[in-house]
N, C-alpha and C positions, 0 to 999 in steps of 0.2 A: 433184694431186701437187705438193709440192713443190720448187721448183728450187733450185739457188744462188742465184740471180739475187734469187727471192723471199726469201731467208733474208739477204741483204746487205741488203733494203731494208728490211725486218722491223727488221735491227739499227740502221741507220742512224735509222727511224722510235724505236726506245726509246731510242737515244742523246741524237734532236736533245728528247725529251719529258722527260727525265731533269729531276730540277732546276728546271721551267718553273713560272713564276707566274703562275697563271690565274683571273682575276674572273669570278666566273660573276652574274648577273645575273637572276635568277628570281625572280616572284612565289607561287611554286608551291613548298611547304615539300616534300612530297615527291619532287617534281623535283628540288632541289636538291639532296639530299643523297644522291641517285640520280650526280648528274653529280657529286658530291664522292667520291664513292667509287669514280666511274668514271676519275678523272684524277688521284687517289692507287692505283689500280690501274696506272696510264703510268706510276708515278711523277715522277708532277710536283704541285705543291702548288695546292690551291685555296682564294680565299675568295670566300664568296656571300653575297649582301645580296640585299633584298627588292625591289629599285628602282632606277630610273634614277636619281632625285636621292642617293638613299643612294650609288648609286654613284660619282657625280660628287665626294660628299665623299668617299670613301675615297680617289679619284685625287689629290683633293687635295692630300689626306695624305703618300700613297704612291704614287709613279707610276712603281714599279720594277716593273710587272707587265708581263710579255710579250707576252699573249692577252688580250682579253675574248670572252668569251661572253656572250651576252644574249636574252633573250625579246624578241619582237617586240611583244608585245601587252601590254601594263603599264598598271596603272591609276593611275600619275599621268601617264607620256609614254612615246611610243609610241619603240620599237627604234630607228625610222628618223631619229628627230628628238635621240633618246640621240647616236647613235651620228655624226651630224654636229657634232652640240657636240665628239665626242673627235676626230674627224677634225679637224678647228680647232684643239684644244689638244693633242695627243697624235698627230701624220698616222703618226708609224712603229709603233705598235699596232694590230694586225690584230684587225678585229673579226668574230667569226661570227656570225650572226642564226639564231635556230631558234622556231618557233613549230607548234600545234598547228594552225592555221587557212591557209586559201590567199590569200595575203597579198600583195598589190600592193609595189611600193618596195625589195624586195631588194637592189637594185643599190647602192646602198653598202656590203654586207656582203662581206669577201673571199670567205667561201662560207655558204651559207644551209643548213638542217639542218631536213626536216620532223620533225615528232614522231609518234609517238613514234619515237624517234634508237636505230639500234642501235648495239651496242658498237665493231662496226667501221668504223662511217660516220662517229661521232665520233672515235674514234682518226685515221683519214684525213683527216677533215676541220682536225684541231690540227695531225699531223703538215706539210699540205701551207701552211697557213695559217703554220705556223713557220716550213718551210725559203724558203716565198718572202721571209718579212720579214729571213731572215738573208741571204738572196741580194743582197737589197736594200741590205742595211747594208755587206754585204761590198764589195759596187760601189762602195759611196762612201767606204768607208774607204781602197779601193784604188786610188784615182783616181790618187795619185803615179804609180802605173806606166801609166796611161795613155801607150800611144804607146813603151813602152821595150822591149828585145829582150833574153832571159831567156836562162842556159846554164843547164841543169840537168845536174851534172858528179857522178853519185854511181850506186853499187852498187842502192841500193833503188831498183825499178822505184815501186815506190808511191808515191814523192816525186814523180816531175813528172807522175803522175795526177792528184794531189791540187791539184796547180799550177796545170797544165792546167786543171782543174775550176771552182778557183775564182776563175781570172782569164778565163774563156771569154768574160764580157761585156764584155772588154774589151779596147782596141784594142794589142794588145802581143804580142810574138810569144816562146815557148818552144820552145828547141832541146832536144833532150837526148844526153848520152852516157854511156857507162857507169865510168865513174870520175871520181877530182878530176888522175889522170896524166893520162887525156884531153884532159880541160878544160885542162889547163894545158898540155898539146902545140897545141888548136885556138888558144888565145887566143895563143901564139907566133906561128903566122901570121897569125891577125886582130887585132892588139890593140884596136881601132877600133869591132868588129862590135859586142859587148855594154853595156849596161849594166848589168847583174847575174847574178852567178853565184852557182850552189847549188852547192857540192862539197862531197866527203867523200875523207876521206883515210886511209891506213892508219896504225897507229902510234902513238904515245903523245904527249900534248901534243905535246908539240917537235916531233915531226914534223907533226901537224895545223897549228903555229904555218909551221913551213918550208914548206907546201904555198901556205897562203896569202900569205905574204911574197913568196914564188914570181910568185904572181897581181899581186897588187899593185905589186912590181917592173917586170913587166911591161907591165900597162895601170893607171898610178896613175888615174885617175879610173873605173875599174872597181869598184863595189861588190862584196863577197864577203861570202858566208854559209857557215857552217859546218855542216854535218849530222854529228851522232855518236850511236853510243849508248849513251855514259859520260856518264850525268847529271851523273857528278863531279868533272866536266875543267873547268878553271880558265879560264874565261869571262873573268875580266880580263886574261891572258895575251894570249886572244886578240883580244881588243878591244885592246888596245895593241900589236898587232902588224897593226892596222887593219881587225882582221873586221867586217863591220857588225851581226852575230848569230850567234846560234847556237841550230840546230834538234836536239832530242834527239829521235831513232826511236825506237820508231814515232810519227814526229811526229799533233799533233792538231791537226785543221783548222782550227780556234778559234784557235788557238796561232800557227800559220802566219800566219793574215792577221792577226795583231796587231803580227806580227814585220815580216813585207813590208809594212805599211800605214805601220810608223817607218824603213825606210830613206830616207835622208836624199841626194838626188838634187841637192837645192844646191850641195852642196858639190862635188861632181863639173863642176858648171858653172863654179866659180866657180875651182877649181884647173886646167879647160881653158882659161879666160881669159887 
């Protein structure tokens, strides 16, 4: 039976596969275009070459791809010895290793895939092989907030899940409440406590631009973000009224850490000086 639970991870699994570019690496013509049809079924896009060394020049070329996938047993060089040359050149491309035979040296492969692979081992095996190298990148693009203490001041429960989520491996604490009135009552008696706040505000510009003025009057070396869900609310407005961004609901995870990874934490130091 179906649950919620399963149907969230379901989507989360086609969302993170959406879009992905994946090398697939087989000497086996019908294999390959088994696994090309199977990961334009995810949709995500694939190209496959005959070989390791074939491979190595398309990276050359191109080393926008996500994933590799690769046969283990190749008759110019073997998976294991492929896939250490890209660990050397390429360590944030997650490689998976699949082979027909029971094969010694796995352990460099994020997850290994016997054959014949069915549809749902390979779909888990991309989806899980994804979400870790994005977890991974997310950590380090997020390093600024290492150690820094989070208000999350807005209506949508979902925003400081999303927070929460993607800052978990990291040393920084998230409060939340349910509004930006909240947030801007707590921060009157803490002004000290934070370094960045997520709020949302009711109201048309001006009043979003007064919420945060609010804030910043308050604690000036407090960073602030802005949550709305008027795509067409004038961003410069608020940036010169010293927002440090602005998140449009229902925000996307991608989006979020691209935006918290540029708050600019310097500057905070250098006007508490």
């Amino acid at each position: 039976m179906e649950t919620r639970t399963t149907k969230i991870e379901a989507q989360k699994g086609e969302e993170i596969l959406k879009g992905k570019k994946i090398l697939v690496v087989e000497d086996d013509a019908a294999i390959r275009r088994l696994l090309i049809a199977a990961i334009g079924k995810f949709e995500g896009t694939a190209k496959a070459v005959k070989g390791a060394k074939e491979a190595l020049k398309t990276l050359e070329q191109d080393s926008s791809f996500d994933l590799i996938l690769t046969d283990c047993v190749m008759p110019d060089m073997s998976g294991q010895e492929f896939t250490e040359k890209i660990t050397k050149a390429m360590p944030k491309i997650p490689v998976i290793g699949m082979s027909g035979y029971t094969t010694g040296g796995t352990e460099c492969f994020e997850t290994f895939l016997q054959k014949p692979i069915e549809l749902k081992d390979l779909r888990t095996a991309l989806v899980n092989a994804l979400q870790q190298s994005e977890q991974e990148e997310s950590t380090q693009a997020l390093a600024n907030l290492e150690g820094k203490k989070i208000l999350c001041a807005v209506q949508e429960k979902i925003i400081p899940e999303i927070i929460k989520g993607v800052l978990e491996k990291i040393n920084c604490v998230v409060d939340s409440v349910g509004s930006g009135k909240e947030g801007l009552d707590l921060i009157k008696n803490s002004p000290d406590d934070y370094d960045l706040i997520v709020a949302s505000f009711k109201g048309e510009t001006k009043d979003k631009i007064r919420g945060i003025t609010n804030i910043i009057q308050i604690s000036p070396n407090l960073r602030a973000i802005l949550t709305t869900g008027n795509s067409c609310i004038d961003k410069r407005k608020l940036e010169k009224a010293g927002c440090a961004g602005v998140i449009t609901t229902p925000p996307k995870t991608d989006a979020l850490i691209k935006l918290l990874s540029e708050v600019n934490f310097e500057q905070k130091e250098v006007m508490a000086s």
